[in-house]
C-alpha positions in Angstrom: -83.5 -49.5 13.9 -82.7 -46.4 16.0 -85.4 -47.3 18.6 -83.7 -50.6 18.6 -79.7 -49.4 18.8 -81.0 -47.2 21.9 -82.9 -50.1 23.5 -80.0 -52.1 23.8 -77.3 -49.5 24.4 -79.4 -48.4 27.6 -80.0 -51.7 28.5 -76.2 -52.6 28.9 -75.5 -49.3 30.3 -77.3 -50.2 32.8 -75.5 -53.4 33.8 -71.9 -52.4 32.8 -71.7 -48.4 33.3 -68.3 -47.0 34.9 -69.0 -46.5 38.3 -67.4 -42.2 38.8 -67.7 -39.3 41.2 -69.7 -37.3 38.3 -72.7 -39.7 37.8 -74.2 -39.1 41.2 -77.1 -38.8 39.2 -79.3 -40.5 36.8 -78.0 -38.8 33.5 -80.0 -36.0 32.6 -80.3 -34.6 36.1 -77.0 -34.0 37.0 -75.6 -31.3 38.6 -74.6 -28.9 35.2 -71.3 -27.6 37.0 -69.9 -31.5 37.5 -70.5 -32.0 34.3 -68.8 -29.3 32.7 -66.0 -29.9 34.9 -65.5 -33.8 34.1 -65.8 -33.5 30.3 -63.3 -30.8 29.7 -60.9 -33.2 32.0 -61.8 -35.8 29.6 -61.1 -34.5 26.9 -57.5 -36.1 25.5 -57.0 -37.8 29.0 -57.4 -41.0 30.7 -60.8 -41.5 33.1 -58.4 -43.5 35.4 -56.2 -40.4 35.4 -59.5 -37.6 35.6 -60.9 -38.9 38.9 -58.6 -37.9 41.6 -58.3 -34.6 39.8 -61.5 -34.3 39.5 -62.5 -35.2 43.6 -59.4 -32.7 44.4 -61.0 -30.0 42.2 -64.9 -30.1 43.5 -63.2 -30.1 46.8 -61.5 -27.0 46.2 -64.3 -25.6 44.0 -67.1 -27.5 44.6 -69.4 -24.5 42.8 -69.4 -22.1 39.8 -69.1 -19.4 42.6 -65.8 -20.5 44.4 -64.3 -21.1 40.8 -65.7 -17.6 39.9 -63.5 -16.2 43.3 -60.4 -18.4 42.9 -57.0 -17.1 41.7 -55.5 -18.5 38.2 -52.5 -19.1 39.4 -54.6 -21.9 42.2 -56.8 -23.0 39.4 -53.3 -24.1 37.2 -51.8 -25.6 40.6 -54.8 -28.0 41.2 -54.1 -28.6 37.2 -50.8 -29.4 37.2 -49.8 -32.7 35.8 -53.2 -33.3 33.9 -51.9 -31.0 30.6 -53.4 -29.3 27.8 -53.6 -26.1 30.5 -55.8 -23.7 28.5 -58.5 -26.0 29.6 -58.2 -24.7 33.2 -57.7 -21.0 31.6 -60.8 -21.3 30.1 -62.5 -22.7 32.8 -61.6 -19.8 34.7 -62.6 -17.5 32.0 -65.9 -19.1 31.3 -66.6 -19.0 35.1 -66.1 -15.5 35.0 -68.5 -14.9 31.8 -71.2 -16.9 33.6 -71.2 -15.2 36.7 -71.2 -11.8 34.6 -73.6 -11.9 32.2 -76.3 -16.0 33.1 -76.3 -15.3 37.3 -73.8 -18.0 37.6 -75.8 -20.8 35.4 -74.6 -22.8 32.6 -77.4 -22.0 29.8 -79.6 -23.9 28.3 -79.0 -23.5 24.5 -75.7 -25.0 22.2 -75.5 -21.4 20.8 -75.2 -19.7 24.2 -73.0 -22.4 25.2 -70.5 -22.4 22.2 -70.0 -18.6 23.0 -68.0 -19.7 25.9 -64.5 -20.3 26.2 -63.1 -23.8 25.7 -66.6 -25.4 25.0 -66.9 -26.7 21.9 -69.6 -29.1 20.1 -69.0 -32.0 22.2 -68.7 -30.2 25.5 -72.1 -28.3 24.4 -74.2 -31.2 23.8 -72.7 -33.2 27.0 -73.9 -30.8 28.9 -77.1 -30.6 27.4 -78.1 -33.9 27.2 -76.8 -35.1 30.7 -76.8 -31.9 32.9 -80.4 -31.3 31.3 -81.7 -33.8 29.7 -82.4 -32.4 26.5 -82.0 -34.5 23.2 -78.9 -33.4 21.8 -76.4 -35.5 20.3 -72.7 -35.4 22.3 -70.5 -36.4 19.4 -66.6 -37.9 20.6 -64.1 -39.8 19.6 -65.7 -43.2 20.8 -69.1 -41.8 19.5 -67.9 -41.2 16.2 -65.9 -44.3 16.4 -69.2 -47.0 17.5 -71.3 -44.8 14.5 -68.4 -45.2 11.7 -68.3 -49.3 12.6 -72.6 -50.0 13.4 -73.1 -48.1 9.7 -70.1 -49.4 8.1 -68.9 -45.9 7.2 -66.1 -46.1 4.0 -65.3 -42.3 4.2 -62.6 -40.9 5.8 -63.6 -39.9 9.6 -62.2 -36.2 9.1 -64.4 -35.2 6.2 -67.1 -33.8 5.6 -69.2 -36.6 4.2 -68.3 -38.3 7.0 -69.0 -35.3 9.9 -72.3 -35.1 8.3 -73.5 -38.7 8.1 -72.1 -39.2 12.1 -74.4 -36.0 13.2 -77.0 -37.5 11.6 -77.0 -40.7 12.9 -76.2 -39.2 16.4 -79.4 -37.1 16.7 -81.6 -39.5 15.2 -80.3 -42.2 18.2 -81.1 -39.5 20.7 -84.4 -38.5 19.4 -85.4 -42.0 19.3 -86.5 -42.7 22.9 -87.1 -41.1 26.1 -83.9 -41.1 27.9 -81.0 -39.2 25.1 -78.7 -38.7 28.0 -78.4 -42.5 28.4 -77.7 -43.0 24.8 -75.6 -40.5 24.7 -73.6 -41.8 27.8 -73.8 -45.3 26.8 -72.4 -45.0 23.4 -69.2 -43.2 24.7 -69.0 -45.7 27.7 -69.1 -48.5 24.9 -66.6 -46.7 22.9 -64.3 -46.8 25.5 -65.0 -50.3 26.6 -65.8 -52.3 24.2 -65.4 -50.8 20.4 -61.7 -50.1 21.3 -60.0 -48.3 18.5 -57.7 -51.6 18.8 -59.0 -55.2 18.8 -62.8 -54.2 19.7 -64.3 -56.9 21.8 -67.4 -57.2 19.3 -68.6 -60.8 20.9 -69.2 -58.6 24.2 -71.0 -56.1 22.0 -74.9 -55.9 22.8 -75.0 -54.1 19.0 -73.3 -56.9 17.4 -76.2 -58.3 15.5 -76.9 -54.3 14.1 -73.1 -53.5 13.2 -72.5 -53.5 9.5 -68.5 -53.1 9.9 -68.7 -56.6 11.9 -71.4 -58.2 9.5 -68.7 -57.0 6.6 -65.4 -58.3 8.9 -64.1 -54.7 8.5 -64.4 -53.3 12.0 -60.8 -53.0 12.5 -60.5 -51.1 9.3 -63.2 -48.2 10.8 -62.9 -45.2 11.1 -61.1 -44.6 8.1 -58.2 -42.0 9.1 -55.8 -40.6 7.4 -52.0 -41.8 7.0 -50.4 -41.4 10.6 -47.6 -38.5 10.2 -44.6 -39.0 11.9 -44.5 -36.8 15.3 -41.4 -34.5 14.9 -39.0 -34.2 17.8 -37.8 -30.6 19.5 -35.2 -30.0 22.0 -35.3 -27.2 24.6 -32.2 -26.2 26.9 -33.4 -24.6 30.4 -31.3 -22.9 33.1 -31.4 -22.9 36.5 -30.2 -19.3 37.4 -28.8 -19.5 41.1 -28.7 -16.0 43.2 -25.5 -17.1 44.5 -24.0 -20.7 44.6 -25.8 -23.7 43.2 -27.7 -25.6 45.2 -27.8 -23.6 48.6 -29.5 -20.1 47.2 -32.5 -19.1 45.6 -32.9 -20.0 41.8 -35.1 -18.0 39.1 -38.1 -18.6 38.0 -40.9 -17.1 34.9 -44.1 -16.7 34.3 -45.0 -18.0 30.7 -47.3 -15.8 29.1 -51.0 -17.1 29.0 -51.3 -17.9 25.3 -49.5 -20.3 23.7 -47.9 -24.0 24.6 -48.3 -24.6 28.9 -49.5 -20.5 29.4 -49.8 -19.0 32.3 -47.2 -21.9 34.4 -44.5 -20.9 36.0 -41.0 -22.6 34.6 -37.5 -22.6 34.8 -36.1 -19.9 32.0 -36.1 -21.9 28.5 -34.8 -21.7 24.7 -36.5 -24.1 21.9 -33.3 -24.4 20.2 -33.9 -25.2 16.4 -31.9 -28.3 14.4 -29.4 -25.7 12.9 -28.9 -25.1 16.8 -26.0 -26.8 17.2 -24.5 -25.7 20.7 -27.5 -25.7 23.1 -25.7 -23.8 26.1 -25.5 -21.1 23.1 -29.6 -20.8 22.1 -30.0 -20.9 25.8 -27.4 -17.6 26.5 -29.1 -16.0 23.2 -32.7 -16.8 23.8 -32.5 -15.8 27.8 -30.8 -12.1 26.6 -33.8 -11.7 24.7 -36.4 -12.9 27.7 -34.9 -11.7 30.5 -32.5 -9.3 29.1 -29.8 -11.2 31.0 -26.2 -12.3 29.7 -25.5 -16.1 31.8 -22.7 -18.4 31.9 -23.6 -22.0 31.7 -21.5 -23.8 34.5 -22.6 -27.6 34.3 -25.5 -30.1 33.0 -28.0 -31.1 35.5 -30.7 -33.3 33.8 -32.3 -34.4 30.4 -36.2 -34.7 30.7 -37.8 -36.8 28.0 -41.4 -35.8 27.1 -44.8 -36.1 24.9 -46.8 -33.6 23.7 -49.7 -34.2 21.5 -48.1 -32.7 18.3 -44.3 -33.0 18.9 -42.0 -34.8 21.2 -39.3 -33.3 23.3 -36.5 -33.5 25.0 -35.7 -31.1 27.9 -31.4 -30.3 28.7 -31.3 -28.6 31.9 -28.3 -26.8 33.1 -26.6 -25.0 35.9 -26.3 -20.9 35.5 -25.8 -18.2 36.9 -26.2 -14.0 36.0 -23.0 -12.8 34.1 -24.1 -9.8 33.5 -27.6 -7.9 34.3 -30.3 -7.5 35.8 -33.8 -9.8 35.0 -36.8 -8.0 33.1 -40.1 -10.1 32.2 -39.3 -8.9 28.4 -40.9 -12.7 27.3 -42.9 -13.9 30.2 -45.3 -12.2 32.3 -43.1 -11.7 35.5 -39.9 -13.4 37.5 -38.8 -14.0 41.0 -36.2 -16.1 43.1 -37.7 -18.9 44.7 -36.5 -21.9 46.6 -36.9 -25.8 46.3 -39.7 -25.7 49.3 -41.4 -22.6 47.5 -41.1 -24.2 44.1 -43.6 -26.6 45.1 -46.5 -24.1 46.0 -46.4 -22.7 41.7 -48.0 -24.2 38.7 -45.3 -26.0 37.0 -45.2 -28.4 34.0 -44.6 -32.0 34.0 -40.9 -31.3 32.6 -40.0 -28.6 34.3 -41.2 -30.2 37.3 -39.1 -33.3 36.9 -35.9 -30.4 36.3 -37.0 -29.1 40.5 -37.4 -33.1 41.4 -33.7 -33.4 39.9 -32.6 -30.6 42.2 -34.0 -32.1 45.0 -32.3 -35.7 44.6 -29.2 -33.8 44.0 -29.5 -31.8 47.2 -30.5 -34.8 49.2 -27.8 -36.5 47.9 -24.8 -38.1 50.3 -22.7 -36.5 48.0 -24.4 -33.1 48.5 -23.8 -32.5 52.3 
């Protein structure tokens, strides 16, 4: 059956494939760099949303080498807006490693591989299988997904049983021709097209006729998962510290250290005020005394930014400040500086925090502002 399952999955590959910038290339002979470099943008986004940042990126650093050279501070810019940030951090870092210690190249082995920052399993064996060709399985989401419904898998997706009986199935697909890059690539591509985690469009499915989950009428009902858990929500209170008076002097900015939620970005000084927090202008004074040694008076609301993270939701209250008393130390962020609206747009900022500087630009372009 696995001869016949790779067969097919090749053979509608072929017809229905995804035309992207990465497959200039057959798979198995693609460039090992571009391939690194599209699946970590992959991972957790949207294709439609990887492929300008990806054709910005390989214009910027269209080799190891010029990745190897560039600043991190320009390799979280070029990020910006794509999230989950310590993937660019450890694409940095891993750049480094390689050009230190395997002469610039991506090796050739999933143990040497898994020693690098940010590569996991999945990265591993996408790199293996379609950078070099070699049969090794590259197990995501969609993978795990078009396994769990063509053998009718009853256990829960996140268990052991489960993990097992996928990576099983997964290597013995690859193994069973001559091309395990295409398998590889077209069972995520049919993931993602076809055996949709929602509705799955199973009468377009070249493995309909193999898929026990369809035979049984359970396909919707695989993979098993657990019990969704509510996503809890957070509020944060900002400040935007002016030098002098709002809107027409420089405002402060920080440096996030580079562990931890959106490291190494630049932001506008923050508190993540706590549900017993009941006076958010007050966590902000407290928590920015104990960041930037600074005592502030809040002088006015500017915005309220609404955002999605993958574990929590937020909600971002931005406000008008300015120094009270003090002067600013980087006690909790890596450093600080004055900057302006037009130099604000030159750092590595967050999707919130950036939508706090659009704010301040509306408001200074505002009739009522001149």
């Amino acid at each position: 059956m696995f001869r016949l399952v790779a067969d097919r999955l090749i053979a509608w590959h072929v017809r229905g494939q995804r035309a992207l910038p990465w497959r200039d290339a057959p798979p198995g002979a693609r460039d090992p760099y571009s391939v690194w470099v599209s699946e970590i943008m992959a991972q957790q986004t949207r294709l439609a949303v990887v492929v300008d940042y990806f054709n910005h990126w390989m214009a910027r650093f269209p080799t190891l080498e010029s990745l190897v050279r560039a600043d991190q501070q320009e390799v979280l810019k070029l990020w910006e807006g794509l999230g989950y940030y310590s993937r660019a951090r450890n694409l940095h870092r891993a750049a480094q490693i390689l050009a230190r210690e395997h002469a610039g190249k991506l090796p050739r082995t999933r143990r040497e591989l898994l020693r690098l920052p940010g590569i996991g399993d999945y990265t591993a064996g996408a790199i293996l299988s379609l950078a070099y060709g070699l049969p090794e399985p590259a197990i995501d989401g969609n993978v795990r997904r078009v396994l769990s419904r063509l053998w009718d898998i009853d256990d829960r997706i996140d268990s052991t049983p489960a993990q097992k009986k996928i990576s099983s199935l997964a290597r013995d697909l690859v193994e069973a021709g001559p091309q395990p890059a295409a398998v590889n690539e077209a069972m995520m591509e049919l993931g993602a097209l076809l055996c949709r985690p929602r509705n799955p469009l199973c009468r377009d499915c070249p493995l309909q006729s193999c898929c026990r989950a369809h035979a049984r009428g359970v396909q919707d009902l695989r993979p098993v998962r657990a019990p969704r858990k509510q996503t809890p929500h957070v509020d944060f209170a900002a400040a935007v510290i002016w030098q002098d008076a709002p809107g027409d002097s420089p405002f402060l900015i920080a440096r996030r250290p580079n562990e931890g939620l959106l490291g190494g970005l630049w932001s506008l000084p923050s508190a993540r005020c706590e549900p017993e927090d009941q006076d958010l202008q007050a966590c902000l004074r407290r928590a920015l005394c104990e960041k930037l040694d600074l005592a502030i008076d809040v002088t006015g609301p500017l915005t309220t930014v609404q955002h999605a993270f993958t574990h929590f939701r937020m909600t971002l209250h931005a406000f008008h400040a300015r120094i009270h008393r003090g002067t600013p130390r980087a006690v909790g962020y890596q450093e600080w500086r004055w900057t302006t609206l037009d130099e604000a747009e030159r750092h590595a900022f967050s999707v919130p925090d950036r939508r706090i500087t659009d704010a301040l630009r509306a408001q200074a372009e505002s009739p009522a502002s001149t």
